[in-house]
C-alpha positions as CSV (number, residue, x, y, z in Angstrom):
1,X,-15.4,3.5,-22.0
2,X,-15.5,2.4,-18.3
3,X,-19.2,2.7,-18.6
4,X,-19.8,1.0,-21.5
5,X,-17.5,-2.4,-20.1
6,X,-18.8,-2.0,-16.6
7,X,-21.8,-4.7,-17.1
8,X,-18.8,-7.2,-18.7
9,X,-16.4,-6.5,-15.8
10,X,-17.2,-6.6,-12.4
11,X,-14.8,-3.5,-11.7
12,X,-16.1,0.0,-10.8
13,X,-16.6,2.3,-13.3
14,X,-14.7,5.2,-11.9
15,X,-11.5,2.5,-11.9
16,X,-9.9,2.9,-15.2
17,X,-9.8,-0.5,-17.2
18,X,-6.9,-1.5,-18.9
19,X,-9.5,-2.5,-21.8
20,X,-11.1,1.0,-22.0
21,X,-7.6,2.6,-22.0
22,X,-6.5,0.4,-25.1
23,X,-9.3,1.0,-26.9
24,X,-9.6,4.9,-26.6
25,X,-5.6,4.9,-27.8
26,X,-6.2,2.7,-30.9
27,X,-9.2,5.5,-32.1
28,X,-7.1,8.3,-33.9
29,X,-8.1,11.8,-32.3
30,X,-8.2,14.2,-35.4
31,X,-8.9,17.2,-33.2
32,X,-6.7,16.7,-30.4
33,X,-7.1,20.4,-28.9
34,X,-11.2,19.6,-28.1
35,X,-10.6,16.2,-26.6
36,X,-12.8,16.7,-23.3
37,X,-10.9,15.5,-20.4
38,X,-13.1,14.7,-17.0
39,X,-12.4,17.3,-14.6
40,X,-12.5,16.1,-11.1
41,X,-14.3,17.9,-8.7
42,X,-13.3,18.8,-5.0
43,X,-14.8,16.3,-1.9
44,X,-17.3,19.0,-0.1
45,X,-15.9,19.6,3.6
46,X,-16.5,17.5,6.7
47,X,-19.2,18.3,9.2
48,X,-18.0,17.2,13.0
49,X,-20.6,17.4,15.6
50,X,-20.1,17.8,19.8
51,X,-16.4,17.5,20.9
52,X,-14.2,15.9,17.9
53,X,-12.9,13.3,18.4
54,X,-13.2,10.7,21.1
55,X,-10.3,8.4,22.4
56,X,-11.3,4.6,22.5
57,X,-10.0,3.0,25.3
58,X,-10.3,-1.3,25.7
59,X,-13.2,-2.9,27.5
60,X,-10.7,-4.6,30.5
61,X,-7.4,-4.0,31.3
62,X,-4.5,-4.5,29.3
63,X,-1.1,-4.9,29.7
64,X,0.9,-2.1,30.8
65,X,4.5,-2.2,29.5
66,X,6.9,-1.1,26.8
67,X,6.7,-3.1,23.6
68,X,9.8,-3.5,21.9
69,X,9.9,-3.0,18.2
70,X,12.0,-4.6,15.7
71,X,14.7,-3.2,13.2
72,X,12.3,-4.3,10.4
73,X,9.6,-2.7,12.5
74,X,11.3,1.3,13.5
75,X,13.4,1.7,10.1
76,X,12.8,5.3,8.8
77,X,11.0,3.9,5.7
78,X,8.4,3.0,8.0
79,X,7.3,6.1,9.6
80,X,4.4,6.7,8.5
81,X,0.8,5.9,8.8
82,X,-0.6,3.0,6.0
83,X,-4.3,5.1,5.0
84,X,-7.4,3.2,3.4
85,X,-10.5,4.6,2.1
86,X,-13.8,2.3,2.4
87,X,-16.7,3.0,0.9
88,X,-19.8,1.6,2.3
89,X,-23.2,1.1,0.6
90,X,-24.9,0.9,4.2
91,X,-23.9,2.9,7.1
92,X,-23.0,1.1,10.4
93,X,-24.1,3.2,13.6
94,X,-20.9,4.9,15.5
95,X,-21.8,3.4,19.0
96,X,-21.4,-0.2,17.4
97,X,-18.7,0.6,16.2
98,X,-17.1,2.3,18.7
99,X,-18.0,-0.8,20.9
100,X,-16.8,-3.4,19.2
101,X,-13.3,-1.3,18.7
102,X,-13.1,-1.5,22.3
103,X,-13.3,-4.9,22.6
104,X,-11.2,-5.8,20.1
105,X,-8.4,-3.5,21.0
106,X,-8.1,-5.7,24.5
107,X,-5.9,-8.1,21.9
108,X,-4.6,-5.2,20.0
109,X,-3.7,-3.0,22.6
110,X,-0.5,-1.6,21.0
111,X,-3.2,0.4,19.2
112,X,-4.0,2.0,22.3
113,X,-0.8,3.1,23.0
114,X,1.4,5.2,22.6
115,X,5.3,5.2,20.2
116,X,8.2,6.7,22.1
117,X,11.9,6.6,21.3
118,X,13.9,4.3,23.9
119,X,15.6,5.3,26.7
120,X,18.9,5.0,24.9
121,X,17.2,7.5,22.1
122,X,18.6,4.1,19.6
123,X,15.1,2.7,18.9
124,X,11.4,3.6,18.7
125,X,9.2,1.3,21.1
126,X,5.4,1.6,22.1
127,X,4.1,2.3,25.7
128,X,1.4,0.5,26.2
129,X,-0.6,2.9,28.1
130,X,-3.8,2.3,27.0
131,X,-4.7,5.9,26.5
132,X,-7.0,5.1,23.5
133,X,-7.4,5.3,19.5
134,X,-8.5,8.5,18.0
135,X,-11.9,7.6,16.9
136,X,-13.8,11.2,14.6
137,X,-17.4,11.2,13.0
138,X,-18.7,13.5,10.5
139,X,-21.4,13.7,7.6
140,X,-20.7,14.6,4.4
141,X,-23.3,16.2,2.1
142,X,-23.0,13.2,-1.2
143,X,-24.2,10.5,-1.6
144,X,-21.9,7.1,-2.2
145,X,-22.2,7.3,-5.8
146,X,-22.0,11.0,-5.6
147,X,-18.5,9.7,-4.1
148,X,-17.3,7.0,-7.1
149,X,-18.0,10.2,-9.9
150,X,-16.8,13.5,-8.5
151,X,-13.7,12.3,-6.8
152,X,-12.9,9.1,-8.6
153,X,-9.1,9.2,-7.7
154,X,-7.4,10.0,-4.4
155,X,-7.0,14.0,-4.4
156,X,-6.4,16.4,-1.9
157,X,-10.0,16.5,-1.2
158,X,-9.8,13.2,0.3
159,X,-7.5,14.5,3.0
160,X,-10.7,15.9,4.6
161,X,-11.8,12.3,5.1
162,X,-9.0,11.9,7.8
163,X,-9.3,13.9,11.1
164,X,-6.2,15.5,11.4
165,X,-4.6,15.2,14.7
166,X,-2.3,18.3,16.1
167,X,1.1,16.8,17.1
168,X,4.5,18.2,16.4
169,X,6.0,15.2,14.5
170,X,4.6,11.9,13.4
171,X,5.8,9.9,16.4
172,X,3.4,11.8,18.8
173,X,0.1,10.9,16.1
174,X,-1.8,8.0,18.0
175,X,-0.5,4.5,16.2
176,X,-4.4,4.0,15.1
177,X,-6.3,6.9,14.0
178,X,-10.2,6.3,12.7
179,X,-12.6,8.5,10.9
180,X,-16.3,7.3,9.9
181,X,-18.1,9.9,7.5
182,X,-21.8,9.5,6.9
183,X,-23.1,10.2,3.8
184,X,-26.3,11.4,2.4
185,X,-28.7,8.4,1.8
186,X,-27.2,6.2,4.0
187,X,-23.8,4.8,3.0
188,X,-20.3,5.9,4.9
189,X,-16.8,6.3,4.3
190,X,-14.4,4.2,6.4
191,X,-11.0,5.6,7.3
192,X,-8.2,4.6,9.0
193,X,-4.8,5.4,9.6
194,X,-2.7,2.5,10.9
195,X,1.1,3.1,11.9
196,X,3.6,1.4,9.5
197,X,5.9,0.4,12.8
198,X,3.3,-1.3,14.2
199,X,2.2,-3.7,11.6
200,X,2.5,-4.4,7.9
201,X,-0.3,-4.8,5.3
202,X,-0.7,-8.1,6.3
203,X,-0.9,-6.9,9.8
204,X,-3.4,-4.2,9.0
205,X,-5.9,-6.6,7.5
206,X,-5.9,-9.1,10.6
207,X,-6.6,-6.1,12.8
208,X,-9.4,-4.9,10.7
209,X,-11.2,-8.9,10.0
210,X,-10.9,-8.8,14.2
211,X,-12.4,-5.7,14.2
212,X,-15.2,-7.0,11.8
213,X,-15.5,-10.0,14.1
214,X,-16.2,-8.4,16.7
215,X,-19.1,-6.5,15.2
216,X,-20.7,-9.4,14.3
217,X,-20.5,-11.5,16.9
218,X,-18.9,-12.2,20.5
219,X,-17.1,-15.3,19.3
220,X,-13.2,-15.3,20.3
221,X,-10.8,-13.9,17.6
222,X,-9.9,-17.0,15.3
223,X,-6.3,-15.6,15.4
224,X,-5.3,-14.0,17.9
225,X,-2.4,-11.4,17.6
226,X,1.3,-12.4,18.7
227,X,3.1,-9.2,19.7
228,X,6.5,-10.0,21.1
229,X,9.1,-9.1,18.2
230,X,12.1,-10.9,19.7
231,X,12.3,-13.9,17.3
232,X,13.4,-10.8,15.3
233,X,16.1,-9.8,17.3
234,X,19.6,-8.8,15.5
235,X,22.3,-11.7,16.7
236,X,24.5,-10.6,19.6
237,X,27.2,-9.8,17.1
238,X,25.8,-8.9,14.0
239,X,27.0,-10.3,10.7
240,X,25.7,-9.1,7.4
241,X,26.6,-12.0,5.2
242,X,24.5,-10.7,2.0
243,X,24.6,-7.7,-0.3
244,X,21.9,-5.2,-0.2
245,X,21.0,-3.0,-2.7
246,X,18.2,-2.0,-1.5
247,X,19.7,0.2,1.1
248,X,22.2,3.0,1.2
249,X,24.4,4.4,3.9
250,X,23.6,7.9,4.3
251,X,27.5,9.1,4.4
252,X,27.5,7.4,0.6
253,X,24.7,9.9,-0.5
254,X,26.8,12.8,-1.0
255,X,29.1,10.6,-3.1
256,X,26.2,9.9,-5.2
257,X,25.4,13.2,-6.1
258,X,26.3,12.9,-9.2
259,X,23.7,10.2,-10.1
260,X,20.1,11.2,-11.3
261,X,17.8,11.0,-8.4
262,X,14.3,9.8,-10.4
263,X,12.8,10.2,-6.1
264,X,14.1,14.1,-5.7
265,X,13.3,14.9,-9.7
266,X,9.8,13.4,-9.8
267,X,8.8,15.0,-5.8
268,X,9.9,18.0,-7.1
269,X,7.1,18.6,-9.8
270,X,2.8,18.2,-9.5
271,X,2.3,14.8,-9.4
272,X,-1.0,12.7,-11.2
273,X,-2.0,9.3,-10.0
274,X,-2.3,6.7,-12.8
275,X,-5.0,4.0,-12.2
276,X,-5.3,0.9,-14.2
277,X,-7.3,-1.9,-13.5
278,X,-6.2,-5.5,-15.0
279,X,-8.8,-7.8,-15.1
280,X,-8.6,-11.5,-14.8
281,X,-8.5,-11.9,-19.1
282,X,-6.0,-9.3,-18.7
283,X,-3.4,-10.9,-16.2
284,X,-3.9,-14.3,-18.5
285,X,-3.1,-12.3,-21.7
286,X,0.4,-10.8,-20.2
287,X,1.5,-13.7,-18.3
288,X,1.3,-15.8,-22.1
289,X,3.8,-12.9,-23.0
290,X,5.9,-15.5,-20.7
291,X,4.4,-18.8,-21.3
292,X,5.9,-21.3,-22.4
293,X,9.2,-20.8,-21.6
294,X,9.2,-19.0,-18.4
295,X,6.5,-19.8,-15.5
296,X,5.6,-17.0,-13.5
297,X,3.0,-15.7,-11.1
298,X,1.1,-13.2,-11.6
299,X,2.8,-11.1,-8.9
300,X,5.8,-11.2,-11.0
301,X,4.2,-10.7,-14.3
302,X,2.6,-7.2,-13.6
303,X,5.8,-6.0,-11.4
304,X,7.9,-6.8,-14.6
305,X,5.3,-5.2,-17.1
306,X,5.2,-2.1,-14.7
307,X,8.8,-1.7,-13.7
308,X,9.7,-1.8,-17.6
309,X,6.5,1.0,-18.4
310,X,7.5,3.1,-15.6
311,X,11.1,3.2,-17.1
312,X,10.1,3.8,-20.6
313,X,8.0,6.6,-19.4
314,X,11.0,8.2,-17.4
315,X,13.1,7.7,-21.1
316,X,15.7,7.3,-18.4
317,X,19.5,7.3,-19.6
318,X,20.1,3.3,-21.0
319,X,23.1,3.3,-19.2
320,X,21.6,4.3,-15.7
321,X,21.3,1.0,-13.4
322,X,17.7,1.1,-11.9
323,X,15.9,-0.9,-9.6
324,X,12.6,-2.9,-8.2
325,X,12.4,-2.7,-4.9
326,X,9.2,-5.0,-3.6
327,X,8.0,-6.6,0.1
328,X,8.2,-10.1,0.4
329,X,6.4,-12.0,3.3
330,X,9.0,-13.5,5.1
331,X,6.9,-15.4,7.6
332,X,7.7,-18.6,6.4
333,X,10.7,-18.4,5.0
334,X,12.4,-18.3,8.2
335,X,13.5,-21.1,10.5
336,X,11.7,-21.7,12.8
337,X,8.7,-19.9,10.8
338,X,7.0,-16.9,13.1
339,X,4.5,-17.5,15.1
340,X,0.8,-17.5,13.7
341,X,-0.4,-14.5,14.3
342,X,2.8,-12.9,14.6
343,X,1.8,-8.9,14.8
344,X,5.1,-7.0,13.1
345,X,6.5,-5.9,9.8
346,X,7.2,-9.6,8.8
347,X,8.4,-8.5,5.6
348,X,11.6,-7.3,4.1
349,X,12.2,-5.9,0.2
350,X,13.6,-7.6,-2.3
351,X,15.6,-5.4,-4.9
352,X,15.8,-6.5,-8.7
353,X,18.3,-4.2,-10.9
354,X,19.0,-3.8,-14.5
355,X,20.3,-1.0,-16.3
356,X,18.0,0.2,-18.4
357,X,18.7,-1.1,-22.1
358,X,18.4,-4.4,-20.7
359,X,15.6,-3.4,-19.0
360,X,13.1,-1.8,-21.8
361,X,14.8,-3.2,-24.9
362,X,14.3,-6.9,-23.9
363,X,11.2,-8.8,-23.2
364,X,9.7,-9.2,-20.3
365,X,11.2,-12.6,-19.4
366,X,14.8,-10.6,-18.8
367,X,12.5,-8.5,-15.6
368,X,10.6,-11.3,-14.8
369,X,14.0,-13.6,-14.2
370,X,15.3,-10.6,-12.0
371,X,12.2,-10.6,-9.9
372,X,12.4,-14.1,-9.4
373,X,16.0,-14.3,-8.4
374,X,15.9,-11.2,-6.2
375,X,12.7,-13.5,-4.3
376,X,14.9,-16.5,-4.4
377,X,17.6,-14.7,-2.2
378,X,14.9,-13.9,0.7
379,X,16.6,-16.9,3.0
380,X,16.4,-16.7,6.8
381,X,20.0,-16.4,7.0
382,X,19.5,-13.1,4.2
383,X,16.5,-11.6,6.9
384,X,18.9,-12.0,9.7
385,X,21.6,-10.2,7.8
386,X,18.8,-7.5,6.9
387,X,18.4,-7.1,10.9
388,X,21.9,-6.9,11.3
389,X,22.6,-4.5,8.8
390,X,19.7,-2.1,9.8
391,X,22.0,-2.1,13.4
392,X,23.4,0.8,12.0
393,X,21.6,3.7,12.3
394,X,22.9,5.4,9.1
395,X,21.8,3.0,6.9
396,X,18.7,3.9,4.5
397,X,16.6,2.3,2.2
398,X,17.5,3.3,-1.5
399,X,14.4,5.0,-3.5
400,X,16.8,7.4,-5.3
401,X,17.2,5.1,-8.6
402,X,14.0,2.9,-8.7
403,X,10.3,2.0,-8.1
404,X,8.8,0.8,-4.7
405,X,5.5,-1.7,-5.6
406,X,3.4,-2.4,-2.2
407,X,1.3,-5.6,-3.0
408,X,-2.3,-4.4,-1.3
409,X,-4.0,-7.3,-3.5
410,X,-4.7,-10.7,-2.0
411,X,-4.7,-9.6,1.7
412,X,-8.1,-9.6,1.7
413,X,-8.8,-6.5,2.4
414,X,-11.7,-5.9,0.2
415,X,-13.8,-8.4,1.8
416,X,-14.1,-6.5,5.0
417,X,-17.5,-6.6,6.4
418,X,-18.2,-4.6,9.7
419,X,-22.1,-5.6,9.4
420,X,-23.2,-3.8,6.5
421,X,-22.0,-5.7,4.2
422,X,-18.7,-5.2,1.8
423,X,-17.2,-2.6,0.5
424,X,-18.4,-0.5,-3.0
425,X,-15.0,0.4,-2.9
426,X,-11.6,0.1,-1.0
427,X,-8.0,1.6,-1.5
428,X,-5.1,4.5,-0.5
429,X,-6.0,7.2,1.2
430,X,-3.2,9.2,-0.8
431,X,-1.3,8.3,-4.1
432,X,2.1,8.7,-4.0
433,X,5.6,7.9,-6.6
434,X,5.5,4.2,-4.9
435,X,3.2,2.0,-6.7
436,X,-0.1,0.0,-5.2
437,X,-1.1,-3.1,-6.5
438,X,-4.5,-2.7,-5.1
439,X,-7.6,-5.4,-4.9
440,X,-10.6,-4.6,-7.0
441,X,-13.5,-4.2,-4.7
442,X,-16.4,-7.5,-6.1
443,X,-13.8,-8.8,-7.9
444,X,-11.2,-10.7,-5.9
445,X,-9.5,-11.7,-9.3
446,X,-8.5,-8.2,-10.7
447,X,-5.6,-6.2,-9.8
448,X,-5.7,-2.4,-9.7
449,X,-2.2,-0.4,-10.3
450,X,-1.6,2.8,-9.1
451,X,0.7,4.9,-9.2
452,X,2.0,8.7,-9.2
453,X,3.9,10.7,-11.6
454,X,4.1,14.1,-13.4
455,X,1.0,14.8,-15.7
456,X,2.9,13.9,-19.2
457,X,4.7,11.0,-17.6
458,X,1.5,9.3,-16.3
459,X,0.5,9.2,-20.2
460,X,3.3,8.1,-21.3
461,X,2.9,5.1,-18.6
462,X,-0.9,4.4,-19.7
463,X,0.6,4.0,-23.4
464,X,3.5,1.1,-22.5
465,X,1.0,-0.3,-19.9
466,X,-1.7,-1.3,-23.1
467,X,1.0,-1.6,-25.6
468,X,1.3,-5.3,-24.7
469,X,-2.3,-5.5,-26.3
470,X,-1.4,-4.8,-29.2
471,X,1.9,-6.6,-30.3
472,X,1.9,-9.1,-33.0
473,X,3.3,-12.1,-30.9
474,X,0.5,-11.4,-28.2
475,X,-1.6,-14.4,-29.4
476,X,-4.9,-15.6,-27.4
């Protein structure tokens, strides 16, 4: 069905449409046991040429200090590297590459760097050595189509995309790790492992348009990066003046043995990303599930239509209280706003809850007014209690009881352009039980979720993800 609605939509084929996916569940399948399922097929493995890989240094000197890092920057939640995948019709020589990474890492030097715990062993901060980013090449024997049909969902295959760097714990991986593969017929894959405690997605997708400016021209950046973090300092006696749900205290964990932990119970099994791709039409058609007498974004829309799906598919306990937990850009929200350019995690999550009756036996608006509320609280005095709060070093962000959405959309990160024009296709590395909302690569407008769960569960999501479709009161 992708196929056949591929010249209607501008979405690729390989990315499951929400249309396709209604339609093939409103055919009755008589013969169930010879339904054909699409087996994916294993990426062939890397070929690495000469002495793999190369450390890119910057093209003048650069600062030489340690770089502080906020609380909303060295968390634990954050350690980890943020992967993308690009897909590239036309392949982009390394050396050009290469050199126009060097430049721009003279204003993104924390790249070049190195993280280290502080002297006091209570924080994480960067030394700004300029030892270099990992830069790896290799060819891979398909072509970029070859790409979108065997493997079209992140797999473990993909992992062979990534160089894989030898270090005994995550802290010792350079903060910006780079692999281009070249592919049969010209095109190359783009990937790139970005440190969470550097930068955010926001962050992630200036570095990337710098890097693009750079290889196509010798202009100045148009925004250059801000890297002090100490308009984010905690206050000298720190006060947390809100709740926060979103985070636990890791003494309270053994108390909360007793609850269902939907993080442990679904890591514990095989896991199957879900993919489904909502176009424009789509988005219109749920958000008039709100109209008229709630007004929403679309943001809010699909997070309330896939919290409730996810916890339908679950058929978690109705009493159990679960959760929402999403990142909110808190640039300017806070007073003074940060600095343009301002290169940190400036974000911090917002946590809607519900139990679950309320949650799946409602409509939508009841999710959708929880999502806007839990937004509404992001104040600067409710950040500042967030720095405060994460102070103490025991206190953890609480996946046990809910779903994590990362909004990938609308950063712009499909329009990246390193001289070859954009992207066939661009998204995670890795799927994972937190859920992408990812941008649809030649169509700005569409929205692609993703998300990771046990085999039977993901089809129990794809059904409450269309069911919307068709219910009686959905009118065009």
């Amino acid at each position: 069905h992708s196929h056949l609605f591929a010249s209607y939509f501008p979405f690729p084929p390989f990315s499951f449409s929400l249309l396709s996916l209604f339609l093939s569940k409103k055919k009755k399948i008589r013969k169930k046991g010879k339904k054909k399922k699409w087996e994916m097929q294993e990426l062939p493995d890397c070929l690495y040429e000469g002495k793999q890989p190369t450390l890119i240094t910057p093209t003048s000197p650069t600062p030489n200090h340690s770089l502080y890092l906020s609380n909303l920057d060295d968390h634990h939640f954050l350690r980890f590297s943020i992967k993308y995948v690009y897909l590239f019709h036309k392949s982009i020589p390394s050396l050009s590459l290469k050199d126009s990474l060097s430049r721009v890492l003279v204003d993104y030097y924390p790249f070049a760097g190195r993280i280290k715990v502080s002297d006091d062993q209570s924080k994480l901060e960067v030394d700004c050595n300029g030892e270099g980013a990992v830069f790896a090449e290799a060819f891979m024997d398909i072509t970029c189509q070859d790409f979108l049909h065997i493997s079209p969902k992140p797999n473990k295959s993909w992992r062979k995309l990534m160089f894989k760097v030898q270090a005994p714990s995550f802290l010792d991986i350079p903060p910006l790790v780079i692999q281009v593969t070249h592919l049969r017929g010209g095109g190359m894959i783009l990937c790139t492992a970005i440190n969470h405690c550097l930068c955010d997605g926001i962050g992630t997708s200036q570095f990337l348009h710098a890097w693009a400016h750079a290889a196509n021209t010798n202009a100045h950046l148009p925004i250059r990066p801000f890297h002090s973090r100490h308009v984010l300092d905690p206050r000298h006696t720190p006060r947390v003046t809100h709740s926060h749900p979103g985070f636990t205290r890791a003494a309270t964990t053994v108390e909360k043995s007793s609850t269902f932990d939907i993080c442990k119970y679904l890591q514990s099994q095989p896991l199957t990303p879900a993919t489904l791709t909502f176009t424009p039409s789509l988005i219109l058609r749920l958000k008039k599930t709100c109209f008229p007498s709630l007004k929403c974004t679309t943001f809010e829309a699909l997070a309330a239509h896939t919290w409730r799906s996810w916890a339908r598919s679950l058929d978690l306990p109705l009493t159990m209280l679960v959760k929402l937990l999403f990142s909110v850009n808190v640039r300017k929200r806070l007073s003074p706003e940060l600095p343009q350019g301002y290169y940190g995690n400036g974000f911090v999550l917002a946590c809607a809850e519900s139990n679950v009756q309320d949650l799946v036996n409602g409509n939508i608006h009841h999710a959708v007014k929880l999502i806007q509320e839990a937004k509404a609280r992001i104040t600067d005095d409710y950040v500042r209690s967030t720095i405060d709060l994460l102070e103490d070093k025991t206190v953890k962000t609480d996946v046990s009881c809910g779903l994590v959405i990362s909004q990938w959309a609308k950063l712009g990160l499909e329009d990246l352009d390193l001289g070859g024009g954009k992207p066939m296709y661009m998204g995670p590395l890795t799927s994972d039980i937190y859920c992408l909302f990812l941008p649809v690569a030649g169509n700005c407008d569409a929205i692609r979720v993703q998300v990771s769960l046990p085999e039977d569960v993901v089809k129990r999501l794809e059904y409450y993800m269309v069911k919307f479709l068709d219910e009686k009161n959905n009118k065009e």
